[in-house]
C-alpha positions in Angstrom: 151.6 95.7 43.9 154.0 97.6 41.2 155.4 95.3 38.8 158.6 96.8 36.7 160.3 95.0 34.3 162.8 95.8 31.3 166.5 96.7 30.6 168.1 98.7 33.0 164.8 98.8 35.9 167.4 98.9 38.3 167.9 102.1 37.8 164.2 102.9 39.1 164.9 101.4 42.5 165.2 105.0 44.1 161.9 106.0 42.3 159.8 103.2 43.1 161.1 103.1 47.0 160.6 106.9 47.8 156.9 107.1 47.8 157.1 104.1 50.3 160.2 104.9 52.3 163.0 106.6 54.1 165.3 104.2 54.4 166.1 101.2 52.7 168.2 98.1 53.3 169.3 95.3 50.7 169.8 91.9 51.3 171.7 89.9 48.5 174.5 87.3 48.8 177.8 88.2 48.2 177.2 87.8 44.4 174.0 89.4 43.9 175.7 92.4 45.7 179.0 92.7 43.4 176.9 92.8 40.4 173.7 94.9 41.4 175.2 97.2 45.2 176.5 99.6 43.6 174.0 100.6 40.8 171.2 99.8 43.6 172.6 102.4 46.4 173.3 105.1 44.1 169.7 105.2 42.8 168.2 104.7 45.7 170.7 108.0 47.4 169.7 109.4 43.8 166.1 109.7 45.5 166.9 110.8 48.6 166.7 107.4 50.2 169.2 106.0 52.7 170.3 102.8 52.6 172.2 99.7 53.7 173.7 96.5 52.1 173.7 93.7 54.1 175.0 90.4 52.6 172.8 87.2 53.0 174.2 84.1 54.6 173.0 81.8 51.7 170.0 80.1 54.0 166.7 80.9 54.4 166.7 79.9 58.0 165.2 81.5 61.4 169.0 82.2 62.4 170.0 84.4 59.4 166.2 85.4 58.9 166.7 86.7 63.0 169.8 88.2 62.0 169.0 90.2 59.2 165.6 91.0 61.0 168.3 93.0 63.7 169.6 95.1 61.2 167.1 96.3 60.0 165.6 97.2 62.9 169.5 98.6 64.1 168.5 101.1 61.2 164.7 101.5 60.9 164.7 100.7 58.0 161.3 101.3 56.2 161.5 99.1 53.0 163.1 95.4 52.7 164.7 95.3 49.0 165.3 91.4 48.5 167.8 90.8 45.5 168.7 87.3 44.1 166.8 83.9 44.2 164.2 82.3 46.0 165.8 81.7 49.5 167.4 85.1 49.3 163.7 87.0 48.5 161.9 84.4 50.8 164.7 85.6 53.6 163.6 89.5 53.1 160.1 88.8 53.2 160.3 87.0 56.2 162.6 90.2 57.6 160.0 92.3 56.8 157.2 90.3 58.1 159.2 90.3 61.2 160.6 94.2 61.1 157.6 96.1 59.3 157.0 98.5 56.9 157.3 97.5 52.8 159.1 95.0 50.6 160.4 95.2 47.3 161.5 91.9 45.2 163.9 92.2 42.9 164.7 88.3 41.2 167.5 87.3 39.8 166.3 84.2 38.1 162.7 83.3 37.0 162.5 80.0 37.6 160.4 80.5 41.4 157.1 82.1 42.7 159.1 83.9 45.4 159.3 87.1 43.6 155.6 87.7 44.1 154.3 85.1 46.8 153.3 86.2 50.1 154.9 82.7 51.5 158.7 81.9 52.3 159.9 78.4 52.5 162.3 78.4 55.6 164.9 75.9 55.7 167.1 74.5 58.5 171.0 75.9 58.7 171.6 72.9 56.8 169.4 73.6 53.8 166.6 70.7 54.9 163.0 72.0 54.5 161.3 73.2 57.9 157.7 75.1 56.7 156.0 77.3 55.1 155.6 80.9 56.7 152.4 82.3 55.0 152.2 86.1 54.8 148.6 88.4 54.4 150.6 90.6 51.9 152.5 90.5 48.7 155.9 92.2 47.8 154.7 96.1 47.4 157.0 96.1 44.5 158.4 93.7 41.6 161.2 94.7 39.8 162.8 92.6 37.4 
């Protein structure tokens, strides 16, 4: 696992993905995305990678982790970049669980384990705790 942190690591998104992919989609809510879309697709295009935002529903649930799961297999996408807090990073590793290839975490608040834990705690569409989904492998990259 590569762990990155410091002021402006964003802007090594594109460098830390292309050794690992070819294309790229982000999942973030519509927050996450307003503050960190744009500076995330222009590194990543920076480096050659493509890429596709795709806002998160809010819930780490099968429905939205199903949905998102779609997309990125709509665009073979090689890498899972999962921005924002713990339901939003457990959703992307449980998309990449589900669609393959690598994951990148990048956390918006400190305050979890999902950042680096190969686990996601999947809730129901109403936000009530379902399980534990327990992964072999960690995030292949931290950045924070």
């Amino acid at each position: 696992m590569e762990y990155v942190q410091g002021r402006d690591a964003l802007s090594q998104l594109g460098d830390q993905v292309a050794p690992i992919a070819e294309t790229a989609l982000v999942i973030g809510d519509s927050d996450v995305l307003g503050i960190i879309g744009d500076r995330a697709e222009a590194s990543l295009e920076e480096s050659d990678v493509d890429v596709t935002l795709e806002e998160f529903g809010g819930e780490a649930s099968e429905t939205e982790i199903d949905r998102i799961t779609e997309v990125a297999r709509e665009i073979d996408a090689d890498v899972i970049v999962g921005a924002g807090g713990g339901k939003g990073l457990d959703t992307a590793k449980a998309v990449r669980e589900n669609a393959g290839g690598a994951m990148v975490s990048m956390p918006t608040i400190a305050s979890t384990d999902a950042p680096t834990s190969s686990l996601s705690v999947i809730y129901s569409e109403d936000g009530e705790f379902e399980r534990y989904r327990f992964y072999e492998s960690h995030p292949d990259v931290v950045l924070v």
